[in-house]
Every structure is written in structure tokens, then in C-alpha cells.
N, C-alpha and C positions, 0 to 999 in steps of 0.2 A: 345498523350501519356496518357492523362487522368491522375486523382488522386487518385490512389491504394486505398486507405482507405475510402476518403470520397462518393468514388463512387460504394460500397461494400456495406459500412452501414449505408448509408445517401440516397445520388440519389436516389433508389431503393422506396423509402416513398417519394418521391414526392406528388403520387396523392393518399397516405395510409389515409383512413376513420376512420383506426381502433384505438382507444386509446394506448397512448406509453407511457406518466406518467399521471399517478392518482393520485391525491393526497389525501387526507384525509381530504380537508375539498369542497373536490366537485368538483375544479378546474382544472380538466383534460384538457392534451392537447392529440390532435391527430399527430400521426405521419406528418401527412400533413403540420400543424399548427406548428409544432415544426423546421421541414424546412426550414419554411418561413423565422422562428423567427431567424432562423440562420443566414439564405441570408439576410438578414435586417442588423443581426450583424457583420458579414462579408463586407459590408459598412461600416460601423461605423470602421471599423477596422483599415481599408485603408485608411479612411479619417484622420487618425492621425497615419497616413504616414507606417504603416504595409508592410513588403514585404515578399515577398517567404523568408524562411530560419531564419527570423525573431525571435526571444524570446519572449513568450508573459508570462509573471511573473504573478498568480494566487492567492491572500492569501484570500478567498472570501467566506462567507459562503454558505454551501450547499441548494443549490434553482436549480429550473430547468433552470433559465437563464445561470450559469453556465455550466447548459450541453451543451446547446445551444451556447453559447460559445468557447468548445471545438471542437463544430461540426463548427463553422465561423471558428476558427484556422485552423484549416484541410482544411477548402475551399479556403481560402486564403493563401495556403502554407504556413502557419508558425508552429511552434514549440510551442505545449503547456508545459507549466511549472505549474502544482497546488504544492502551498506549504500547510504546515499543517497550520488550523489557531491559532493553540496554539504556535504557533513559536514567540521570540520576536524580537524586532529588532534586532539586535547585530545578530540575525540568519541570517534573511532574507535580512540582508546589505551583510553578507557573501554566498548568493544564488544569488541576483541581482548584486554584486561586481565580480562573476563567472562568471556567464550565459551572462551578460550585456543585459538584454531586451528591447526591441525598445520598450516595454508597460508594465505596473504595474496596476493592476486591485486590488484593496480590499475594505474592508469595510467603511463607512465614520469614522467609530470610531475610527480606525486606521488612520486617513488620516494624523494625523501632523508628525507619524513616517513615514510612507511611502513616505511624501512629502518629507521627509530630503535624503530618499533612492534616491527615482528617479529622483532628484537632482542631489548626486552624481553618478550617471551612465549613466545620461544624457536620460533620459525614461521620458515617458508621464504616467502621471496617472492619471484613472479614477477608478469609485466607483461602487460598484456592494452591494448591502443589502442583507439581506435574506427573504424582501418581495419582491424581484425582482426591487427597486427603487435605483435610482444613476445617475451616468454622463455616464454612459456605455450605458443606455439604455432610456434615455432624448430624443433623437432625431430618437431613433430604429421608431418608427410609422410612422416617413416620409419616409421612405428607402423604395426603391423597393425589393419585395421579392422572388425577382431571383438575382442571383449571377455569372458571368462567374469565374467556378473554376479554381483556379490555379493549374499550371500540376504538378504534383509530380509523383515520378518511387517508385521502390519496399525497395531501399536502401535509399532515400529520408528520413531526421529525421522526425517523426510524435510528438514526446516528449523528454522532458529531465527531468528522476528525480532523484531527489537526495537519495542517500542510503548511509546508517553508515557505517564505519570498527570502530574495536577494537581503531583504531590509527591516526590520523594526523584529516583532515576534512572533511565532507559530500564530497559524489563524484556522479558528475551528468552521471546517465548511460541514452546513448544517443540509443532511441530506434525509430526503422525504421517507416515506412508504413508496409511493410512484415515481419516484426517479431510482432509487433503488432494484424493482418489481420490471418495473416497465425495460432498464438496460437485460435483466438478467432474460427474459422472453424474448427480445431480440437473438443474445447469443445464442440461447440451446438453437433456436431457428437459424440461425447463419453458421453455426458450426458442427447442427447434427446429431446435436447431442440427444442419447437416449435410455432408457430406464436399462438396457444392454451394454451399458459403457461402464467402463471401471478405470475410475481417473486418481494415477498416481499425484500425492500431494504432500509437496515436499517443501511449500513455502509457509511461510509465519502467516500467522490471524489475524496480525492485529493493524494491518491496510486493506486498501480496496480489493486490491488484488487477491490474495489467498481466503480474504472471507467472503466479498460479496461476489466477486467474476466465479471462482473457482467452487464455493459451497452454495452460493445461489444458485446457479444453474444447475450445478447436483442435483440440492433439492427440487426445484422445478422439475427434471425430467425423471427423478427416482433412478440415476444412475447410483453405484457405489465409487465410494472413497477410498481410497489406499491409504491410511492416514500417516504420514509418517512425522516425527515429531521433528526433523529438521532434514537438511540436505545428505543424505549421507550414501557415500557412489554404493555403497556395497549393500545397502537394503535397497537399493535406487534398482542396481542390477539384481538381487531375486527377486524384485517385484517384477520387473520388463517383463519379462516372458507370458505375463495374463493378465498386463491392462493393454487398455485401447487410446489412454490418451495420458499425458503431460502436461501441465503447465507451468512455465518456466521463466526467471530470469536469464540474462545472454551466459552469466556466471555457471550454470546449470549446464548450459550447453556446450564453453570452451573446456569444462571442467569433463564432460562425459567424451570428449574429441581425446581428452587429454589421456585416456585409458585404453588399456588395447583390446578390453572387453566386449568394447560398442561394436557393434556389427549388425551385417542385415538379418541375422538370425535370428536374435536377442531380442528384436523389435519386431519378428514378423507379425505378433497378435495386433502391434500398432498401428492406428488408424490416423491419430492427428498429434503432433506434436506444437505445442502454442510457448512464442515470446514473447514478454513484453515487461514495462515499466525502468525498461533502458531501452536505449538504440541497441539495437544487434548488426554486429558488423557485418555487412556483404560478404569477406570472407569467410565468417562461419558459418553463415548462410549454405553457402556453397559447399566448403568443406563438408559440413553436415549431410547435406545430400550425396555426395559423394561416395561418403563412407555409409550410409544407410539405405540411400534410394527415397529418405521421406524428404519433403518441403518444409521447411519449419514456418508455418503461419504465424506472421508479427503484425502484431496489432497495435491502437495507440489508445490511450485512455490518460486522465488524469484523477485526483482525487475529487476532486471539485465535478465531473464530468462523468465518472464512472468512465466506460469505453466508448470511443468516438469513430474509431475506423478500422477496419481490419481491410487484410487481404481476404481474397474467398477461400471458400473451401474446394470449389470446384475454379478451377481456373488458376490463369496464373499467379503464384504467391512471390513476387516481384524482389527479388535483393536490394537492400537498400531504399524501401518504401513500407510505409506501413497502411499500404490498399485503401478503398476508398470510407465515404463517411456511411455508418450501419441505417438500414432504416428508420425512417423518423428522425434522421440527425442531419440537421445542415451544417455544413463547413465551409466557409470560404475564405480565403486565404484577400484582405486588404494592406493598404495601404498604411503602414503606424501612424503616420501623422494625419493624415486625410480620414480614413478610416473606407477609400474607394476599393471596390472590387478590383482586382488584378489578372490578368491574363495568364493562363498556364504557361508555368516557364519563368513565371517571375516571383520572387523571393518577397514576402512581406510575413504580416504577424496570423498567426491562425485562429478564427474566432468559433465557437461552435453554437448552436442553439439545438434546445431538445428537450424533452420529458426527462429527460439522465441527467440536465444541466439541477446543480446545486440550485437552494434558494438564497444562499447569502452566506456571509460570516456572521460567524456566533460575536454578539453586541459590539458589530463591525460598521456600523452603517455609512460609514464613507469609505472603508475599504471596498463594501458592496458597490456600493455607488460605483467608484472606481475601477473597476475589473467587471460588471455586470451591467452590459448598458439596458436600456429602459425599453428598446424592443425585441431582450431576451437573451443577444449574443453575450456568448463569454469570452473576455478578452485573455489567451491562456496564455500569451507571454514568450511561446513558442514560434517559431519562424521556419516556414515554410513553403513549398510551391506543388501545384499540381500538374500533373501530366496532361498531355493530351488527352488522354484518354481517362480522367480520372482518378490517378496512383497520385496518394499524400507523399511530400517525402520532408521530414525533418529536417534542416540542415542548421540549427540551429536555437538558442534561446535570447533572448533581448532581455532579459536579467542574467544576473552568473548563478543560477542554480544552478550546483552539484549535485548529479544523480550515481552515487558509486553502490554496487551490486544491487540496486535496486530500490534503494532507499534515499530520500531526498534531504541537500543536505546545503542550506546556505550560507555562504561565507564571514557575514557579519557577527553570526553567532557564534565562532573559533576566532575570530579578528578582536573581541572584546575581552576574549577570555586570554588571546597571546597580551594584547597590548599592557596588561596588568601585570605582566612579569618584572619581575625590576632589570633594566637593563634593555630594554627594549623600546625604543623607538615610536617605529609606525609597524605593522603586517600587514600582507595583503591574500587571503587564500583564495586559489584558483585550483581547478580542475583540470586536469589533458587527459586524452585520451588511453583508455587501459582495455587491454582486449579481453580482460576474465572478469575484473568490475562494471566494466563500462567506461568508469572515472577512477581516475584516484588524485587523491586531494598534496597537495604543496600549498606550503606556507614560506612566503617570502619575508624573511625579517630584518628589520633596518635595526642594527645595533644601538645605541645612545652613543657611547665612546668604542672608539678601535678594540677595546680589550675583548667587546662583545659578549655573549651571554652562552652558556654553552645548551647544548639541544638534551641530555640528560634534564635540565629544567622549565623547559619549554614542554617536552612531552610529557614531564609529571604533573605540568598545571591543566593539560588537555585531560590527561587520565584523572585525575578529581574533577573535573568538573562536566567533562562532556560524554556523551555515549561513544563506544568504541567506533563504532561505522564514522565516526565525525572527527578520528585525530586525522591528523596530516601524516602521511607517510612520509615526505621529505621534506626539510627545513633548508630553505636555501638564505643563506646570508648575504646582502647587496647594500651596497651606498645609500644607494635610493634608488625610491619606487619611480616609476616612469609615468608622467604624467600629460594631461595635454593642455593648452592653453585656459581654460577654466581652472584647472589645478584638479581636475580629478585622476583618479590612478586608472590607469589604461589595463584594464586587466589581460586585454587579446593581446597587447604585447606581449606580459608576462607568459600566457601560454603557449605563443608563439617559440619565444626564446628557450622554453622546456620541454617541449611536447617531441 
């Protein structure tokens, strides 16, 4: 039967010479080399009892071991899980409390909360650092560096990650070997990609974006990685000069406009530059070409969906659109309440179907229900219209997801954690507009009495309990919230009156 994914974008580098991550301070590995390190870890995996279908729980910072990692998951049929690692406990108890993983992989600095997790879920944990040192990979140099892979088919789970709604908690979309496999051969085909390309990467692991868009298609075409361990302008600029491509949130792009470095020189080895998992604003758009001469191709994807539209590669890359739906993916934009097709030009909810489309939530079955109807489309929550001629363009979402630099972030989850403050009322947090985030988050708070509460303890209840990307930048104090005749809180007012 063989294993759909690892035998696609793995196998194939067995006996590859040619460099797969580079890193910046010399230490490349070669595809060949990266394989091995895998089938080593894939050992290690099974030896602390690993099986097909397994959960293997991820909070680990970004190093090439963890990639190597993700490729021993896949070899050893199990289910990878990366969580963010700005999550705090009280998260990732509610991720390992879900998912329940036969393994717990993080940092040692972490290890006394995770020790308490994998405790209660009954998981083994070991340690993964971001100089590649720990108990994950202590005994990796004795392993044999061949593997018999375990068999997995097309609908076989390859991952499980977790994504926000507006409401209740994280929900883990369970994605196949073939919806995985099948998004990432579309890209390298729609965007060109080739065993010649050398793609600077400068986003985190542990979403759809910097693992599967950005190292799947890697791997599939045998291009090289630039690996860089976070955003940083000034590896960002000695790398420019000898890659051919980027992939990017809009943050990556106000931020490189933002230096006097960026020019047409810098970039001329550059071939494609890719945004996505925010809106990027039509003005950067342009600006960017401006100051470069490239189009920055914005595409749309979700986690649940992998990628659903791009602009092309050849033609026009449209401001303010995220181009049409990739092959094999329908999109049509209906009616919310009816659930009718709509005429371009008219604003409704965007639904998608495809071999990328997710199979469900992880032991969700009336969320599935809910969000997945029964002849395949996915209900993504999202609102928007098609052109004449094709061109998606977002103007909107029909829940209050937060997407600030790239990371999704919903309001009820910071709402439960303000309203526990003593002294506090009701809160309402909403999002407006930020040209380097995308979003940045407000928190409206209704005091209990006039004396009110001060924001020094409002922001210490968010920094214990929630991940940095999710505090509110500004706390505004109000009477009350604005509500409409049902008595719910009007959020579009609220954004309105801040934005």
C-alpha cells in the first residue's frame, strides 16, 4: 500500500546530494542527510511505544530537527500535532486533554509544565531545544538510518491542527495524507516551483503555512530552503541576493518597505515573492512594486482547506484580490441564508470543495456537520465576491476572527479571561485594521463601579494566561457596550468607532 505522503516528499531524497536546509551559520544539511536523520527518529519514536494513528503533541522551537521529526511522523504512521510555542499551559493541557498524544515533544524550559500535561493524558515526554539538543535526540546516533515505513492510504490522518472560531474552543481539523499531497502538487505547478529554486523561510512550523505550503512544495520539487529560525531583516537581507523566492506574511512585507535596503538590486536573483494568511493591503501591494518592480502574489488558504486561490504566476496579480480558485478547487461564493449561488459582484459567504478540503474535527461531529455540508463544500466563514472575470476578493468574515500577523485569534478566548478580573463588568474584543499586523486586537471594558479597574491589571491577567500574539494592545474603558435589539454586542460598531 505504501505511504502516500512520506513516499511523495521523502523517499524520493534518499540518495539526493543536493542541499535541502541551509542555515545561516554554515550548517547545511543535504536532502540525503536529512532522511537519515529522520529514519533515526522514527526509531526513537517506536521505542517509546509510537504506533500508526498515534498523536504526537509538538510545542518545540523552530530547528531542522523538528522537521525531521515531522518527516519520522509520517514514516511511522503517526499524526503530527505542532502547537504555537507561545501557548501557555492552561492551552496546551486543552490541545493534549483533546487530541490525547501517545508523545509530548518541547522545550526543556517548558518541561515542569509539560511534565504536569503528560501526566495527565498519560504521554511520554521528551525535549527537543533549538540547538537540536534533548532527550528526543540523545540516542538518535545509535539508530539505524533506514526505516520500514508504515503503510498509510490517501484518507489516512497525516495531521491534526487546531484552528479558532469566533466561539466555544480550538477545534482540531484532521487533515489526510491527500489533502495535504494533493494541495502541495498543485502549488509547485501554479507557482513554478523547481529543484533550482532557493526559498528564503523565515515563518514558524508549527501552521499550515510555513510547514505544509512552504516545506511541502520544497520537498516535492527538491528546491533548497534558506532556513531561517525567525523573521529577522538583516539575515532576511544577506540572504536576498541568492534566493529566488519568499514566502511571506503582509508583516514581512511593511516591515522590508520599512528599510532603506530593499531595492531593485537586492532582489534581482528574485523570481516570486508569496503573501498570505492575512489580507495584504492594496497599498503594499503597490508600494512594493514600486520600490522593487516585483508583484507580490497573494493567495487565500485556510487551515481546514490548505490553499484555495491564488493569483497567477503569469498574468495579472490583482491588488486587493486573492486570484482565482487553484485546480481541482471549487469556490463559490452563496447566499448565507439560502445557501444560493451569487452573481459576481455580490458579497455573500465563500464555500470551497476539494481534495485539500479537511475531513472533519478532531471528535467534533456536529461541528463537522456544521461547517461541512454533505455534498463536500466547506462553509469557511469568510465573505466575499468574485469578479467578472474570476478574481476572489475578501471583504470580510461573518464571525469576529482576529487574524493579527498572521496568526488567528478569537475573541471569546481573551473575553473570558478579561471578564475574571475583579472589577470588571462585561469586555468585548474586536480587531481594526493595522497595516504591519494586519489586525491588532482592542479590548473594550465596562467597569463594574465608576472607580474602574486599571489596565496595569487587565494586562497581567492576559500575560498569565494567554499567548503573547492574543493580548490586546489597547484597553478602552466605556459605559457600555453597544448592543442591538436581541441584546447582542454589535461588534462592527465597536470597530467602526476605533478603526
Amino acid at each position: 500500500m505504501g505511504n502516500l505522503l512520506y513516499d511523495q516528499l521523502f523517499a524520493p531524497h534518499s540518495a539526493n546530494p543536493t542541499v535541502f536546509l541551509s542555515q545561516p551559520d554554515g550548517q547545511d544539511i543535504t536532502y540525503a542527510a536529512f532522511v537519515a536523520r529522520a529514519a533515526q527518529i522514527a526509531h526513537v519514536l517506536t521505542a517509546n511505544g509510537v504506533e500508526p494513528g498515534d498523536r504526537i503533541l509538538v510545542q518545540a522551537p523552530k530547528c531542522v530537527e523538528m522537521v525531521a521529526l515531522y518527516a519520522a511522523t509520517l514514516q511511522v504512521g503517526a499524526i503530527f500535532l505542532p502547537l504555537n510555542t507561545a501557548y501557555t499551559k492552561d492551552e496546551v493541557s486543552y490541545f493534549a486533554g483533546d487530541a490525547t498524544p501517545k508523545l509530548l515533544v518541547g522545550s526543556d524550559s517548558a518541561v515542569e509544565a509539560l511534565s504536569e500535561i503528560a501526566h495527565e493524558v498519560g504521554a511520554t515526554l521528551l525535549t527537543l531545544n533549538s540547538d537540536g539538543s534533548g532527550s528526543l535526540m540523545a540516542s538518535v546516533d545509535a539508530q539505524p538510518e533506514t526505516f520500514p515505513t508504515a503503510a498509510r492510504g490517501a484518507d489516512d490522518l497525516a495531521a491534526l491542527l487546531y484552528t479558532s472560531g469566533t466561539t466555544g474552543r480550538s477545534k482540531g481539523a484532521m487533515m489526510s495524507h491527500d489533502n495535504l499531497l494533493s494541495n502541495s502538487v498543485s502549488l509547485v505547478d501554479e507557482w513554478r516551483i523547481t529543484d533550482a529554486d532557493r526559498l528564503l523561510h523565515a515563518l514558524p512550523i508549527f501552521h499550515t503555512h510555513g510547514l505544509f505550503v512552504a516545506l511541502n512544495t520544497a520537498l516535492l520539487s527538491g528546491a533548497t530552503v534558506v532556513f531561517l529560525k525567525n523573521f529577522d531583516l538583516d539575515m532576511l537581507f544577506a540572504e536576498l541576493a541568492d534566493a529566488t523566492m519568499l514566502m511571506g506574511v503582509p508583516t514581512f512585507y511593511t516591515r522590508l518597505l520599512a528599510d532603506h535596503r530593499l531595492s531593485p538590486d537586492i532582489v534581482s536573483t528574485m523570481r516570486l515573492f508569496i503573501s498570505g494568511s492575512a489580507p495584504l493591503l492594496a497599498e503594499t501591494h503597490i508600494a512594493f512594486t514600486e520600490r522593487t518592480g516585483h508583484h507580490i502574489l497573494e493567495r487565500y488558504g485556510m487551515t481546514e482547506t490548505n490553499m484555495i486561490t491564488s493569483n497567477p504566476y503569469d498574468g495579472d496579480r490583482r491588488a486587493g484580490t486573492v486570484g482565482a480558485p487553484l485546480p481541482g478547487v471549487e469556490v463559490k461564493v452563496v447566499d448565507p441564508d439560502t445557501g444560493a449561488n451569487l452573481d459576481p459582484g455580490e458579497v455573500g459567504m465563500i464555500e470551497v470543495r476539494g481534495r485539500n478540503v479537511f475531513s472533519g474535527y478532531w471528535q467534533m461531529p456536529e461541528k463537522t456537520a456544521a461547517e461541512l455540508r454533505e455534498n463536500g463544500f466547506f462553509i469557511t466563514g469568510d465573505l466575499g465576491s468574485f469578479s467578472d472575470d474570476g478574481y476572489l476578493s475578501i471583504v470580510g468574515r461573518a464571525k469576529d476572527l482576529i487574524i493579527t500577523g498572521g496568526y488567528n485569534v478569537y475573541p471569546k478566548e481573551i473575553e473570558d479571561v478579561l471578564n475574571t478580573v475583579d472589577g470588571v463588568l462585561e469586555s468585548a474584543v474586536f480587531g481594526v485594521p493595522d497595516p504591519d499586523f494586519g489586525e491588532t486586537i482592542i479590548a473594550a471594558i465596562v467597569p463594574e463601579t465608576t472607580a474602574g479597574v486599571s489596565e496595569d491589571t487587565l494586562r497581567t491577567a492576559v500575560e498569565n494566561g494567554l499567548a503573547r500574539f492574543k493580548h490586546p494592545c489597547v484597553f478602552k474603558m466605556l459605559e457600555a457596550l453597544p448592543r442591538n435589539a436581541m441584546g447582542k454586542v454589535e461588534k462592527k460598531k465597536l470597530r467602526d468607532a476605533h478603526s
